[in-house]
BALOBA-1460 file (C-alpha; in Angstrom, 3 decimals):
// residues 187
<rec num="1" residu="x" x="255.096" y="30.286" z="-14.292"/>
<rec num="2" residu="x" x="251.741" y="32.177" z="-14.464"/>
<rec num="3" residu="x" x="250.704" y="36.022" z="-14.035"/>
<rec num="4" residu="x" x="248.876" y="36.924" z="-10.866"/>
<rec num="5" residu="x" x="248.331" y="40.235" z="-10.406"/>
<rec num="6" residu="x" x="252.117" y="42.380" z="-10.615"/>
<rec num="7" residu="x" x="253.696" y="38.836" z="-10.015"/>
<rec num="8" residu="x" x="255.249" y="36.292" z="-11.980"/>
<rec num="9" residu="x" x="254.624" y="33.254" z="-9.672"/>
<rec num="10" residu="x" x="256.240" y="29.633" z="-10.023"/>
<rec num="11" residu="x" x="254.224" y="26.986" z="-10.104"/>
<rec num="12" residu="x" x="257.148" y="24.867" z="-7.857"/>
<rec num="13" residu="x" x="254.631" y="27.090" z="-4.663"/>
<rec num="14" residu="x" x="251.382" y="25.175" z="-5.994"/>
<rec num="15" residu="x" x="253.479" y="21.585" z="-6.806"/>
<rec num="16" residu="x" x="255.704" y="21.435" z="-3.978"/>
<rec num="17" residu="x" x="255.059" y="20.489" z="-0.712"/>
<rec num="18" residu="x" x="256.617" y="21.569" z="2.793"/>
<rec num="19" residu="x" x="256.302" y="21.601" z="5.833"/>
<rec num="20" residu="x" x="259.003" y="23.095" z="8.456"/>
<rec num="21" residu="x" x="260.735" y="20.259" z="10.726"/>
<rec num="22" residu="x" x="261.966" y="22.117" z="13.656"/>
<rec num="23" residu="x" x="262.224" y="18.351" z="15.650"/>
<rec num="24" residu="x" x="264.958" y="17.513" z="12.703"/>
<rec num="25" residu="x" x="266.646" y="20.278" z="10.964"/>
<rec num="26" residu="x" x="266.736" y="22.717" z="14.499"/>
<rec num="27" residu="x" x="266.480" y="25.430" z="12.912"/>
<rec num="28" residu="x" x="269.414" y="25.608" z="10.735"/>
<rec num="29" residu="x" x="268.206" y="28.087" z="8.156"/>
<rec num="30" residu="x" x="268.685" y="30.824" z="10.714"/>
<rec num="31" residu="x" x="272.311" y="29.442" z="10.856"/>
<rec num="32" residu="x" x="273.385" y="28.155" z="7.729"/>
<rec num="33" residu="x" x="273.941" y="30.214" z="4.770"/>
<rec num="34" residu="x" x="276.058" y="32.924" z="3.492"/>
<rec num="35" residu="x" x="274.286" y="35.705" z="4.241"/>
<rec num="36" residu="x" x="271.551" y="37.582" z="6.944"/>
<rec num="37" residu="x" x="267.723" y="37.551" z="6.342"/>
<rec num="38" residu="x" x="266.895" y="40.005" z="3.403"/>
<rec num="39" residu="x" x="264.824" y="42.862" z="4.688"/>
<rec num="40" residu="x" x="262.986" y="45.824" z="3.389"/>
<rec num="41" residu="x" x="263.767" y="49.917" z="3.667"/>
<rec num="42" residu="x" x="260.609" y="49.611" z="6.111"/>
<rec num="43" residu="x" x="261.601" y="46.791" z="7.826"/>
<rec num="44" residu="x" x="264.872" y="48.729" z="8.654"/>
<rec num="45" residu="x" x="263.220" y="51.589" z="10.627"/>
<rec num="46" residu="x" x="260.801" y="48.637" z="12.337"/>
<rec num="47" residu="x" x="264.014" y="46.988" z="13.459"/>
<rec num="48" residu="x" x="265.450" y="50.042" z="14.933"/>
<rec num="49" residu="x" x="262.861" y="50.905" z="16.571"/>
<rec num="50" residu="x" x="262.211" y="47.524" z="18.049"/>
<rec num="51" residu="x" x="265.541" y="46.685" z="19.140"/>
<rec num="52" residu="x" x="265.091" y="47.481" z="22.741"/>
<rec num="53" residu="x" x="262.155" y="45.415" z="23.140"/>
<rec num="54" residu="x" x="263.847" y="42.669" z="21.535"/>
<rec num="55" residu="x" x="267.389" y="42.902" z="23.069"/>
<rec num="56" residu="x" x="266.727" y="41.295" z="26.372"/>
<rec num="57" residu="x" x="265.630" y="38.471" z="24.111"/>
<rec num="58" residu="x" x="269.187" y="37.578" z="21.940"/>
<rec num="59" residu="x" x="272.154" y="35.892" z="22.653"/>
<rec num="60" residu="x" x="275.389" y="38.338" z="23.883"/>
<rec num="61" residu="x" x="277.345" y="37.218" z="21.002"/>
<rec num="62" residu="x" x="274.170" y="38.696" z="18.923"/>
<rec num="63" residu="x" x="273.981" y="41.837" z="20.955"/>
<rec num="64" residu="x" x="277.560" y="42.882" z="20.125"/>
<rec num="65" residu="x" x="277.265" y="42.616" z="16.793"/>
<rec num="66" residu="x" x="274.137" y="44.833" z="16.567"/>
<rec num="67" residu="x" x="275.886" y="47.021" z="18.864"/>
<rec num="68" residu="x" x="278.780" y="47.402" z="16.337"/>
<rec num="69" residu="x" x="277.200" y="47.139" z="12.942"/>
<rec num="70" residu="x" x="273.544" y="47.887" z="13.622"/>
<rec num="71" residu="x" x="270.167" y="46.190" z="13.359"/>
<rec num="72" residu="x" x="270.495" y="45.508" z="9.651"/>
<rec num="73" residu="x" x="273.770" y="45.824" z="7.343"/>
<rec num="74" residu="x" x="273.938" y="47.015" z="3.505"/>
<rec num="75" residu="x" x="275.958" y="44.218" z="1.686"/>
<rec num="76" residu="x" x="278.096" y="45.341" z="-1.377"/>
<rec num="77" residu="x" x="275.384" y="44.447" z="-3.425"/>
<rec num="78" residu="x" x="273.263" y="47.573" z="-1.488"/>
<rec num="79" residu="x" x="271.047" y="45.094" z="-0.521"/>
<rec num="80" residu="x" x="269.480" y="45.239" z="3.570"/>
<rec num="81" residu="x" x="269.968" y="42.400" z="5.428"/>
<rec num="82" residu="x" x="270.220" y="41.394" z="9.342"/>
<rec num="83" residu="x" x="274.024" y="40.851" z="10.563"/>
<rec num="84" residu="x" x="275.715" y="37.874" z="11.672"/>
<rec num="85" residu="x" x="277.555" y="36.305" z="14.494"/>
<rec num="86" residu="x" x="280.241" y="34.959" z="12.636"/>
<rec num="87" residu="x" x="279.313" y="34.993" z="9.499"/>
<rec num="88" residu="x" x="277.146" y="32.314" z="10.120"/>
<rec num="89" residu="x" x="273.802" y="32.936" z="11.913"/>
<rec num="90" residu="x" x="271.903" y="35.894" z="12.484"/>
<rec num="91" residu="x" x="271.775" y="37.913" z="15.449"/>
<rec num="92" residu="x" x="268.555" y="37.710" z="16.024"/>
<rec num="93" residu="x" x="268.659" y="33.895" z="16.699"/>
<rec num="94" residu="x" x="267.821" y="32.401" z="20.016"/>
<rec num="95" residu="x" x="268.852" y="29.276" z="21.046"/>
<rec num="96" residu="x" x="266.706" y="27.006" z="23.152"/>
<rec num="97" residu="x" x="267.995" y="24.041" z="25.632"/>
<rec num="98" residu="x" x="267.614" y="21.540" z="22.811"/>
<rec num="99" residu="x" x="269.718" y="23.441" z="20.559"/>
<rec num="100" residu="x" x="266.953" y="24.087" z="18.225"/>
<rec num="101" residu="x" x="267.342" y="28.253" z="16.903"/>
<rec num="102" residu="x" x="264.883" y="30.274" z="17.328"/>
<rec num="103" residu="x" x="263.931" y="34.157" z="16.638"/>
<rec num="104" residu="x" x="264.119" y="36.506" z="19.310"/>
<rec num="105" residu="x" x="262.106" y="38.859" z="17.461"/>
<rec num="106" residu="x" x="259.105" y="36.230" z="16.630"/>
<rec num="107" residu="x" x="259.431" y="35.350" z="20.769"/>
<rec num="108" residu="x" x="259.175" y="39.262" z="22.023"/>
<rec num="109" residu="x" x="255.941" y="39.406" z="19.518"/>
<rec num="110" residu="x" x="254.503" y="35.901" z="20.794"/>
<rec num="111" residu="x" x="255.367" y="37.730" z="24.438"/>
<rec num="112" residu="x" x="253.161" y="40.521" z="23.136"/>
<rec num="113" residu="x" x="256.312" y="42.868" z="23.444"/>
<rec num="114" residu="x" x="256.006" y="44.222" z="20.055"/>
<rec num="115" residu="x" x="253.679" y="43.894" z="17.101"/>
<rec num="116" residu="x" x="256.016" y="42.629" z="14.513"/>
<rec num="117" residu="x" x="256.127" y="38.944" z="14.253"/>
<rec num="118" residu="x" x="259.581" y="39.020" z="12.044"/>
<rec num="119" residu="x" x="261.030" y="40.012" z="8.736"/>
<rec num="120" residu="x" x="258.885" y="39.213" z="5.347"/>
<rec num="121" residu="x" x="261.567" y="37.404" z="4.238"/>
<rec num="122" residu="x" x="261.882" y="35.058" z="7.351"/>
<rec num="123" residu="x" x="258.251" y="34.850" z="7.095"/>
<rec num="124" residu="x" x="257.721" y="33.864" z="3.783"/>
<rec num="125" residu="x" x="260.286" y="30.534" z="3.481"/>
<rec num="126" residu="x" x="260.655" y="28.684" z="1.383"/>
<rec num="127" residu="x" x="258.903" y="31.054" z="-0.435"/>
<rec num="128" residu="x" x="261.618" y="34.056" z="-2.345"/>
<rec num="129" residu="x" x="260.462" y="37.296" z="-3.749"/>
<rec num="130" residu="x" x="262.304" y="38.733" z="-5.582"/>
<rec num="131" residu="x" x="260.999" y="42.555" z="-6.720"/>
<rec num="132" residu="x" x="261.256" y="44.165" z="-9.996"/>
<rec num="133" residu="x" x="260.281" y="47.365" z="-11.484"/>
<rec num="134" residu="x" x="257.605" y="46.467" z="-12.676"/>
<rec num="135" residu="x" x="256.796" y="43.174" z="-10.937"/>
<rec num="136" residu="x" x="257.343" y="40.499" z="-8.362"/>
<rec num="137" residu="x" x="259.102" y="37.192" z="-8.502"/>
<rec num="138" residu="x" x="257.490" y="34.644" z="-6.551"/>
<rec num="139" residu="x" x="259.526" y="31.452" z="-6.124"/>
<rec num="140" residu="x" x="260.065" y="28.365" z="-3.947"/>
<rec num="141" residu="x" x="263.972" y="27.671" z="-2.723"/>
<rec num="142" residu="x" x="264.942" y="24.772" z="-2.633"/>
<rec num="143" residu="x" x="267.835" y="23.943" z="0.163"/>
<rec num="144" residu="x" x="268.673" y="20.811" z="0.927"/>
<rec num="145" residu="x" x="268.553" y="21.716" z="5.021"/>
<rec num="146" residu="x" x="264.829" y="21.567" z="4.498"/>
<rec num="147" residu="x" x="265.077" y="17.810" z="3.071"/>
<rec num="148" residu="x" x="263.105" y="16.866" z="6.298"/>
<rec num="149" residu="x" x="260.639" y="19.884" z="5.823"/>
<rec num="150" residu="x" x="259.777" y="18.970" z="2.255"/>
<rec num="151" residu="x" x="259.375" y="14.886" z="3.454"/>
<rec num="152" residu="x" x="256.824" y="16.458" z="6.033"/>
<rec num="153" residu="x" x="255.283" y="18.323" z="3.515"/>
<rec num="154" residu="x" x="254.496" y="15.203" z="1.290"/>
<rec num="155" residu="x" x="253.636" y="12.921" z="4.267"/>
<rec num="156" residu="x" x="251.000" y="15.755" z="5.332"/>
<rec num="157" residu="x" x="250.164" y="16.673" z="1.369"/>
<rec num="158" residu="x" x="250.666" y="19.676" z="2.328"/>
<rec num="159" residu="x" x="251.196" y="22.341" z="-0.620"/>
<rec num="160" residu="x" x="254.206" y="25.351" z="-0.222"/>
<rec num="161" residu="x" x="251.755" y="27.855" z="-0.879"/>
<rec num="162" residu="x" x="249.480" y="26.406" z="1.821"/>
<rec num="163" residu="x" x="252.368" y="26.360" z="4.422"/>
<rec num="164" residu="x" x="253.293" y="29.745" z="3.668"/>
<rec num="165" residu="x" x="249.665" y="31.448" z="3.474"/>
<rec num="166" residu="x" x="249.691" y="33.782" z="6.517"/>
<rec num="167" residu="x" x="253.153" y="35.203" z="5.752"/>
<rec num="168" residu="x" x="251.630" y="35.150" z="1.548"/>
<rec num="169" residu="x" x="248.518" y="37.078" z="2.447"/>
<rec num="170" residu="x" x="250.768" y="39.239" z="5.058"/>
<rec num="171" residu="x" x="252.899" y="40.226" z="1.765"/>
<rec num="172" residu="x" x="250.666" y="40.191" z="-0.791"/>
<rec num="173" residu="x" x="247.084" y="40.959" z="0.647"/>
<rec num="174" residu="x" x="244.401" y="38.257" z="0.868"/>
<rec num="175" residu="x" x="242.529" y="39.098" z="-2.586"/>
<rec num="176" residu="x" x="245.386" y="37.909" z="-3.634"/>
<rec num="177" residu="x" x="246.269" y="34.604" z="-2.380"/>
<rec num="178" residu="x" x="242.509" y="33.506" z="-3.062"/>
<rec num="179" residu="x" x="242.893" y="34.064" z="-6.804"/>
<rec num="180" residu="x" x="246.176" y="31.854" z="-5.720"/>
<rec num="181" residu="x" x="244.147" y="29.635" z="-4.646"/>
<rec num="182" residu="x" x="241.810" y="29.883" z="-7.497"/>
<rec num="183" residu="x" x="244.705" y="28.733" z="-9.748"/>
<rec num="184" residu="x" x="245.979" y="26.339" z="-7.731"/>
<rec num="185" residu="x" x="242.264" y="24.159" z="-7.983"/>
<rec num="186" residu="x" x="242.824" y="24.303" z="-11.952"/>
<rec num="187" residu="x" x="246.005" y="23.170" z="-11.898"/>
């Protein structure tokens, strides 16, 4: 672990390697799991106000949910989240004719619908934050899912902070992910 600015970072981001395998895995982290995508008070508002632009873009079964519980839930835990369809995958997922998942959201802002590519959190993976009072956690998850990801990563030598740098700068700002990458040559 090592101090960068107000973040505690682990050094799994620099050692790590990954690369996402949509051709093997299909998606599955938008469908496996216990739980939606983690998002932020701001990210809240952004998804309400989005919704309509994104709507013609989800599944029914994803649609009915939002249209019972909302764009974005508050678990016991009073922590934000997107909802599920069956307490499986999020409502937000698309699924194309291979059967790969997919993110209506990311596909109305590649349409140039809206200007919001997709939550932080989404972004960001494998990469976790996890926020403090007075600091950030910055960590790579491990889930086996990603097995085929993390064998890309290595075949490409591709680095998790590398894979990850638009949604790192996006979250962080881009002074610091060069002192990231500052650290990152040393090690």
């Amino acid at each position: 672990m090592f101090q960068l600015g107000k973040t505690i970072v682990s050094e799994d981001i620099i050692e790590k390697e990954f690369v996402c395998n949509l051709g093997a895995c299909k998606g599955a982290c938008c469908i496996e799991g216990e739980a939606g995508a983690p998002v932020t008070k701001e990210e809240v508002e952004i998804l309400k106000e989005i919704y309509p632009k994104v709507k013609p873009y989800l599944r029914p079964e994803g649609i009915k949910v939002i249209e019972e519980q909302g764009t974005h839930v508050v678990t016991d835990l009073s922590e934000l989240e997107t909802p599920l369809v069956n307490g499986k995958e999020c409502v937000y997922v698309t699924i194309s004719d291979n059967g790969t998942a997919g993110c209506g959201i990311e596909e109305a802002y590649s349409d140039g619908k809206i200007d919001f590519k997709k939550p932080i959190s989404c972004h960001l993976y494998p990469v976790r934050v996890q926020d403090y009072s007075e600091f950030s956690a910055v960590n790579y998850h491990k889930w086996p899912i990603c097995n085929d990801a993390c064998t890309l990563g290595k075949e490409l030598k591709v680095p998790v902070y590398k894979f990850a740098k638009e949604a790192l700068i996006r979250k962080f700002g881009e002074n610091w992910y060069l002192e990231l990458e500052k650290i990152a040559s040393k090690l």
